[in-house]
C-alpha positions in Angstrom: 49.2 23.1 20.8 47.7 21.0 23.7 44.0 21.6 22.8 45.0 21.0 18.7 46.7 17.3 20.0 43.6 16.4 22.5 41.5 17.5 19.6 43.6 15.1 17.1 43.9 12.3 19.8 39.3 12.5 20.7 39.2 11.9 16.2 41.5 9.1 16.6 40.0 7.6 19.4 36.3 7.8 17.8 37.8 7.0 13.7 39.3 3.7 16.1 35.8 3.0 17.9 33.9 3.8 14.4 35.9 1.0 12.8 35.7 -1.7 15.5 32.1 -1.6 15.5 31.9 -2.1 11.9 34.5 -4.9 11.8 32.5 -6.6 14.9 30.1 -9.4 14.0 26.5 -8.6 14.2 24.7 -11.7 16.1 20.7 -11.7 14.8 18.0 -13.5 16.4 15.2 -12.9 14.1 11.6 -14.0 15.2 9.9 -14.1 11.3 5.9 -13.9 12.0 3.9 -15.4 9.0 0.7 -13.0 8.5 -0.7 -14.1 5.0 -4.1 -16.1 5.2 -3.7 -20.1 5.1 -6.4 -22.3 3.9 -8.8 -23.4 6.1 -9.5 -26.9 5.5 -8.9 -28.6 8.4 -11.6 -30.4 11.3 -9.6 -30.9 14.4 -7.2 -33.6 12.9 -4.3 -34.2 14.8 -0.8 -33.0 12.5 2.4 -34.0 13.8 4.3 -30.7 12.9 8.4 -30.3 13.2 10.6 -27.6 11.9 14.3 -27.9 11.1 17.6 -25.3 10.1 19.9 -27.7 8.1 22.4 -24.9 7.2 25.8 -25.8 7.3 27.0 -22.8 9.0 25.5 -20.5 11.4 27.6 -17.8 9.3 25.4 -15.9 6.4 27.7 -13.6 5.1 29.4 -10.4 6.0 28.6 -6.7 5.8 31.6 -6.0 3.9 30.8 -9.1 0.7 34.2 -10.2 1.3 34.9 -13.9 2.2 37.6 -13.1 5.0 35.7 -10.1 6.6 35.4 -10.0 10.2 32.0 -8.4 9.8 30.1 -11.4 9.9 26.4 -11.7 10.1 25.6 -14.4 12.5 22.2 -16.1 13.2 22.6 -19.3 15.2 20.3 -22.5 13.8 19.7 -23.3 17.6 17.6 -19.9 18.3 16.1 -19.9 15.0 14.2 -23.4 14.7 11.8 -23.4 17.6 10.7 -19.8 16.6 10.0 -21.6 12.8 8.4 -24.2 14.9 6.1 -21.8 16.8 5.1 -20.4 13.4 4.8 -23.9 11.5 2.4 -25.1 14.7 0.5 -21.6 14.8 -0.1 -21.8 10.7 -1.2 -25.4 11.1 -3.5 -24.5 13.8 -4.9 -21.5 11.6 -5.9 -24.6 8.7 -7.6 -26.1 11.2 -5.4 -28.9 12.5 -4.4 -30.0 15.7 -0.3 -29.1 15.9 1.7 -31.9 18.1 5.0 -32.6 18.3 4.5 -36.8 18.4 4.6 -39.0 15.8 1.9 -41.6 15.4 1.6 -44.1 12.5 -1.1 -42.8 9.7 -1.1 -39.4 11.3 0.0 -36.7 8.4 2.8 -34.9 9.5 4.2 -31.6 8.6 8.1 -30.8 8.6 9.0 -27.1 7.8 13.5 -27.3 6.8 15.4 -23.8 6.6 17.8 -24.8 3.9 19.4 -21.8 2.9 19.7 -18.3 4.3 22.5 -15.7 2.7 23.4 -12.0 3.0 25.6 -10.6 0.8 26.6 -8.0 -1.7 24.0 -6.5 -4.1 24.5 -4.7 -7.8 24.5 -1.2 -6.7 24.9 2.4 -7.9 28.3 4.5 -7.2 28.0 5.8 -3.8 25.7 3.8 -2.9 25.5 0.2 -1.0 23.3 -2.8 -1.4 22.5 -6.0 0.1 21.0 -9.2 -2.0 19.2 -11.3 1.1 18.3 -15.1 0.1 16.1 -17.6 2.3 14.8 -20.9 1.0 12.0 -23.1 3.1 10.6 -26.5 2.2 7.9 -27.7 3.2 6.9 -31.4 3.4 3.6 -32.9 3.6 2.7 -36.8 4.4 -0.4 -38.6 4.6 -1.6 -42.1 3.7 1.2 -42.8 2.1 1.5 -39.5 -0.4 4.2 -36.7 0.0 4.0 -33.3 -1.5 7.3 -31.3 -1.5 7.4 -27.7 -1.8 10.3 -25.4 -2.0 9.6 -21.8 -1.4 12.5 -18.9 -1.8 12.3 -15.4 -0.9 15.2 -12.4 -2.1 15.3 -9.2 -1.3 17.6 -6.5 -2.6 18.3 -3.5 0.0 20.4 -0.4 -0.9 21.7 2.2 1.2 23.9 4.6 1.5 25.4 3.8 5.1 26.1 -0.2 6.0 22.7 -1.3 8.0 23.7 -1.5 12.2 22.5 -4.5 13.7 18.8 -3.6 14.0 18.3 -2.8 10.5 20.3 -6.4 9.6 18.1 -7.9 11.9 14.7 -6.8 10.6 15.7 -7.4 6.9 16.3 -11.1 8.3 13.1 -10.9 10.0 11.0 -9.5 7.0 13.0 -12.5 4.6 11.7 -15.4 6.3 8.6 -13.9 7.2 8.1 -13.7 3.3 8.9 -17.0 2.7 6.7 -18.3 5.7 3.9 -16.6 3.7 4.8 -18.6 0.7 5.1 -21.5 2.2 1.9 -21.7 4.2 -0.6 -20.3 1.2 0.3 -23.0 -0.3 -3.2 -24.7 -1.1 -1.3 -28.2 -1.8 -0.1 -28.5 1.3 -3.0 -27.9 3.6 -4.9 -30.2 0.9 -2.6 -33.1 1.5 -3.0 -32.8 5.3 -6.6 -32.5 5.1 -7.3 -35.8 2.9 
C-alpha cells in the first residue's frame, strides 16, 4: 500500500513539474547570422548604418496559440537590435562600405527596422502540432537625396509531434530572421543606392 501511494504521489509530482514547464514562458535571445552573398559594389565609402525593433510588444505569441496562455514566447527588442546592428554593419562592410554609427550630412545611410515578428499556431494534421513563424525587415536606403524602401518577410511553417522546448523555439527564431537578413541584404537596389 505504502510503495503503490509513493508510486502514485512520484506521477503526481512529475505530471505537476511536466505541466509547469510547459505553462512557463520561454525567454529567446536569438543571434540571426546573415550568410547569403551581398553585392559588392562598394570602394571604402563611409555608410552611416543603424538598426531598429519597432514591435510593440516584446511578446510573439504563445506555444499553446491561445491569446491568454501563460506559455508565452518572449524575445526582448533590447537584446535583439544590436545583434541586427552587428549583422547590418558586417553585410555593409561585406558591399564594400565603411559601417559607422554617425550621421554626417550627404553621407548615405542605411537603417535596417524589425517590424514584425510572430509565432503562432499552424494548419496541422490530427495528432500532430505546427507552428506558422512570421518576421518582416525593412530596409531603407538614402543618398543624395533618393530613398529606396524595401520590405522583406520570411514564414516558416514547423510541425511536430511534441511542443518545441526552448532550444528548438529558439533556433526556429534564429533560422527566421536569419532568412530574412538574407533577403534583405541581396537586395541589388539597395547596395546600388549606397554605392551612387
Amino acid at each position: 500500500m505504502t510503495t503503490r501511494r509513493l508510486f502514485g504521489l512520484s506521477l503526481l509530482l512529475l505530471a505537476n513539474g511536466w505541466l509547469a514547464g510547459c505553462a512557463s514562458p520561454h525567454y529567446l535571445q536569438p543571434d540571426p547570422k546573415r550568410s547569403a552573398q551581398v553585392p559588392a559594389v562598394g570602394q571604402g565609402q563611409a555608410v552611416s548604418v543603424s538598426a531598429r525593433d519597432t514591435r510593440e510588444e516584446a511578446v510573439i505569441g504563445s506555444r499553446s496559440g491561445s491569446a491568454g496562455s501563460t506559455a508565452v514566447i518572449i524575445v526582448d527588442p533590447g537584446e535583439l537590435t544590436p545583434r541586427l546592428q552587428a549583422e547590418a554593419e558586417r553585410a555593409v562592410q561585406d558591399m564594400g562600405f565603411r559601417p559607422t554609427r554617425g550621421t554626417t550630412p550627404g553621407q548615405p545611410r542605411l537603417t535596417l527596422t524589425l517590424k514584425r515578428l510572430d509565432y503562432g499556431p499552424g494548419d496541422a494534421l490530427p495528432l500532430v502540432g505546427s507552428a506558422r513563424l512570421t518576421a518582416v525587415l525593412e530596409a531603407e536606403a538614402r543618398h543624395d537625396g533618393t530613398t529606396y524602401t524595401g520590405r522583406y518577410t520570411a514564414r516558416r511553417t514547423q510541425q511536430y509531434a511534441m511542443r518545441p522546448g526552448r532550444e528548438a523555439n529558439q533556433a526556429m527564431i534564429e533560422k527566421l530572421l536569419s532568412d530574412a537578413l538574407d533577403r534583405a541584404f541581396k537586395d541589388p537596389e539597395l547596395a546600388s543606392l549606397l554605392a551612387r
